[in-house]
LUMMAR-585055 format. One record per residue (C-alpha): x, y, z; residue in three letters. Coordinates in pm, whole numbers, plus 50000, padded with zeros to 5 digits. Example, Ala and Ser with C-alpha at 12.3 -4.5 7.8 and 13.67 -1.06 7.14 Angstrom:
<vexses>
512304955050780ALA513674989450714SER
</vexses>
This chain:
<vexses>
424212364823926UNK423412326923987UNK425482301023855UNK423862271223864UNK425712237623838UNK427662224323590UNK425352198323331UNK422542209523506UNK419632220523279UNK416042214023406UNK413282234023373UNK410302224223560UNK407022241723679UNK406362241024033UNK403562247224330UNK405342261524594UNK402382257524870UNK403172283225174UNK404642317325153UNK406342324925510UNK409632325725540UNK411072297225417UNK408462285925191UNK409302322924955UNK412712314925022UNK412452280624833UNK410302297524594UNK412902324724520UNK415912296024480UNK413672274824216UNK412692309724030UNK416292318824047UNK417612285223886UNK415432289623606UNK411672272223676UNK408322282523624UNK407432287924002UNK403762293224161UNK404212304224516UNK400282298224685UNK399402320424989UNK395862316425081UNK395852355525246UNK395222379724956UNK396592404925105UNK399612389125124UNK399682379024757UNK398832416324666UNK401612427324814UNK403782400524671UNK402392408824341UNK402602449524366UNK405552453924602UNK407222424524554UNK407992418424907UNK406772402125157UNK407382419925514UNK405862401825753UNK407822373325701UNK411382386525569UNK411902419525592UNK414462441925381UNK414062418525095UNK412752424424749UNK411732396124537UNK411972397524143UNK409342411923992UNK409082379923758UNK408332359924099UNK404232360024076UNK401902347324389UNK398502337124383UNK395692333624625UNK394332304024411UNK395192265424489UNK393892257024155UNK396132280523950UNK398642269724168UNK398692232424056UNK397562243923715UNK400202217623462UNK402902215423787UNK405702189023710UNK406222192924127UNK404702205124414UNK406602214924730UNK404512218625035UNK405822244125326UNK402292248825541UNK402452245825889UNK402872207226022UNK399392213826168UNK397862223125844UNK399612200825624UNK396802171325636UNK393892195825532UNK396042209625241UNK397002176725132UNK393502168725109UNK392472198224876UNK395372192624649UNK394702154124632UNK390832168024475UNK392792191224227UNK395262169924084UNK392372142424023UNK390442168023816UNK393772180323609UNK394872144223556UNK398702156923651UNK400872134323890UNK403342156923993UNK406712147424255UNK405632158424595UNK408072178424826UNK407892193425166UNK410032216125389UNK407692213825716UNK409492206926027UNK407102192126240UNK405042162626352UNK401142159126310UNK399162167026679UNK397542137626820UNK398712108926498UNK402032120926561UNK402702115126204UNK405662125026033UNK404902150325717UNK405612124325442UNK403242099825615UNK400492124725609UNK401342132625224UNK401182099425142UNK398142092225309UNK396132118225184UNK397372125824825UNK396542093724597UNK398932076224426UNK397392077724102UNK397492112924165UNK401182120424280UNK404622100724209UNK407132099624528UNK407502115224806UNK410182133024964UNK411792157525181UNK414202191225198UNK415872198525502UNK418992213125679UNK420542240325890UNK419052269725651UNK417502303825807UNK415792316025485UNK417352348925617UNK420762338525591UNK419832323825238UNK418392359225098UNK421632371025175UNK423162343024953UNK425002333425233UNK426692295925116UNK423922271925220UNK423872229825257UNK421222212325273UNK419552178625256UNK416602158425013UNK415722128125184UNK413482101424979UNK413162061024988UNK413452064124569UNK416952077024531UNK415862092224193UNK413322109324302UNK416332124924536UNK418642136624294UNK415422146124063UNK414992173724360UNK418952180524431UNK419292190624066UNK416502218424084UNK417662230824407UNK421332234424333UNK423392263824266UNK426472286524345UNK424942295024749UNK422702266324789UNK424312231324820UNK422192198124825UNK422952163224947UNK420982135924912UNK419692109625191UNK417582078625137UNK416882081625509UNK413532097625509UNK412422089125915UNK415922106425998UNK415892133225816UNK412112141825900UNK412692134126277UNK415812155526284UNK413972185626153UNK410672182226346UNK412662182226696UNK415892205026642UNK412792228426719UNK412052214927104UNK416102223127147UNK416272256626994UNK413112261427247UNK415012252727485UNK418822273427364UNK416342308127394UNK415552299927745UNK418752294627866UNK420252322727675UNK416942344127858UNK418612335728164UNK421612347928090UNK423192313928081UNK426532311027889UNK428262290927605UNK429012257027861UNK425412258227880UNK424402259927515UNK426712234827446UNK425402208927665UNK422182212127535UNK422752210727154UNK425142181727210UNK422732157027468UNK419312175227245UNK420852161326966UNK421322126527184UNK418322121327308UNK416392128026902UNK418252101526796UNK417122074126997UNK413522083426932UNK414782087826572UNK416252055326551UNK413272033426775UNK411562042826413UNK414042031426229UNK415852058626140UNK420202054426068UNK422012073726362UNK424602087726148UNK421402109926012UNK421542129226342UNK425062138626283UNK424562150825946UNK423172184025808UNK419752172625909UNK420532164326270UNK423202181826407UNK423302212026154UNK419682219326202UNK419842218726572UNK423222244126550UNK421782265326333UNK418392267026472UNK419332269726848UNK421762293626793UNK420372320426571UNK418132349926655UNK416242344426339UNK414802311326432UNK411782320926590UNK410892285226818UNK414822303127003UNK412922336427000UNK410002322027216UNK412442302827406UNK414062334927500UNK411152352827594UNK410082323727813UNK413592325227970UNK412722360628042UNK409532352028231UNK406902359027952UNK403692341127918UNK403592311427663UNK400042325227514UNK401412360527527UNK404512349727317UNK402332328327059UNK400052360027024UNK403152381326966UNK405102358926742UNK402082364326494UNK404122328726339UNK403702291726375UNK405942282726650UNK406402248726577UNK408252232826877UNK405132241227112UNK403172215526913UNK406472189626857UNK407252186227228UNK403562176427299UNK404122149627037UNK407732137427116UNK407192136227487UNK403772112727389UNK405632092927187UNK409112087627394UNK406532075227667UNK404932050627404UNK407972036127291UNK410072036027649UNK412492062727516UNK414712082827742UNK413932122027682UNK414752143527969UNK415432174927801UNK412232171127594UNK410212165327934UNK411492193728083UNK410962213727827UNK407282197327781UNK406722202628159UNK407712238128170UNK405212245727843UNK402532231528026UNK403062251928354UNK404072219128535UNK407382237028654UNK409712266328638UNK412392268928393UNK414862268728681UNK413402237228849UNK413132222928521UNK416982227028481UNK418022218928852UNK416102183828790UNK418042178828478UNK421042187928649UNK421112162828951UNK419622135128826UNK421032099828849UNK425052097728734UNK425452076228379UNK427572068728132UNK427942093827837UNK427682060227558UNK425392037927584UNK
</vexses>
């Protein structure tokens, strides 16, 4: 049974556009609190299955969804009278979804809240996901925009396990509009007005936990892993903060948690193909395998571009760029890290 919080009592009707992992996950929270939720897949098989079995196995396995929880295969029906619309495509995809769903709303007159859960940044703009949202969805057609983010495996969350997480927006409203659907007895939300944190945070905890699955391929040990979570988490907030962004974002749930979580559990699948690299695999026979969007592959091409552009100091995020892109082993890759210049820890 979910209990949802106290003096909390909306009812909404909601796209939920993505159905991987995390996207169902979100899906499944909103149905459970009590809202009309459409969850969009554009595979039909997929949706079928969703729709018959109630599962949906390539993504989470072992779990069965209610069999209220419907799916569709249609954008339109989708957005059909939605009060909000949370987006969970891949970063890469976002722009060209955003673009169809800008058409839609138009034609149904609706301007829902806009939402995403995409940790990522946009190949070759380097945009951050709200950017591209607000660029390509009207604002006649759409009110604000914000974003849900945190240390949260959806497989940790199916198994209720007690969750916190964080909805960033520059309207502080439209924040707590978002932390009151989300909310209940397993899933705790805070709310940030720090958008550019809380956005860069979750795009590049990914290029670490790339990183954590190497190291633990190797057969390196805790010292190790600690290291890297601690100066990863460094070295995103100065390119965080040359945007703008407040530094005490990166120690929140949005910085620091992510990164914890995400380079420390076998379920994240960017440590997966970290480990598999670590073990001497081929990047294009790991994407093949992964059958997922691996989205640190695509984030370290865009935060090693842009720490160059703006003079920010990223070693871990060139290695790990450098070793990607065939320039070096993992194990010279590390051994540069390890010897360069001595310098203080602050500053």
């Amino acid at each position: 049974m979910i209990t949802k919080i106290k003096g909390v009592t909306m009812t909404e009707k909601i796209a939920v556009l993505g159905a991987g992992s995390w996207g169902s996950m979100l899906a499944y929270i909103l149905h459970q609190n009590g809202n009309d939720v459409h969850l969009y897949a554009r595979n039909p098989e997929q949706v079928k299955e969703f729709n018959t079995q109630h599962t949906n196995s390539h993504y989470l396995k072992d779990f069965t969804f209610p069999e209220s929880m419907k799916a569709t295969d249609s954008l339109k029906d989708a957005l059909d009278g939605v009060d909000d619309v949370l987006f969970i495509v891949p970063s890469q995809a976002t722009r060209s979804v955003a673009k169809v769903v800008n058409q839609i709303l138009a034609k149904k007159r609706i301007k829902p809240y806009i939402i995403h859960g995409s940790k990522g940044l946009e190949k070759g703009t380097f945009d951050r996901i709200s950017t591209v949202l607000e660029e390509e969805i009207n604002p006649e057609n759409r009110k604000t925009v914000s974003v849900i983010s945190g240390p949260s495996q959806a497989e940790g969350v199916a198994k209720h396990d007690p969750t916190l997480i964080t909805v960033a927006s520059e309207d502080m409203r439209s924040a707590e509009h978002f932390q009151k659907l989300f909310m209940n007895d397993y899933f705790r939300v805070y709310t940030n007005n720090d958008i550019i944190g809380v956005e860069f945070g979750g795009a590049l905890k990914n290029i670490i936990a790339l990183g954590a699955g190497t190291l633990y391929g190797l057969e390196y040990g805790d010292n190790a892993k600690a290291a890297l979570i601690t100066r990863g988490v460094a070295e995103i907030s100065r390119l965080g903060v040359s945007f703008g962004a407040n530094p005490l974002t990166f120690t929140g749930l949005s910085g620091m948690g992510d990164v914890i979580v995400t380079a420390t559990s076998k379920d994240s699948r960017n440590w997966r193909a970290g480990y598999q690299l670590g073990k001497g695999k081929k990047l294009d026979e790991i994407v093949s395998d992964m059958g997922m969007v691996i989205e640190g592959i695509a984030t370290s091409e865009a935060a090693y571009d842009l720490a160059k552009t703006r003079g920010v100091e990223m070693p871990i995020t060139n290695a790990i760029h450098s070793v990607l892109n065939n320039e070096e082993t993992v194990k010279d890759a590390i051994t540069k890290l390890m010897t360069r210049e001595g310098r203080s820890e602050i500053g």
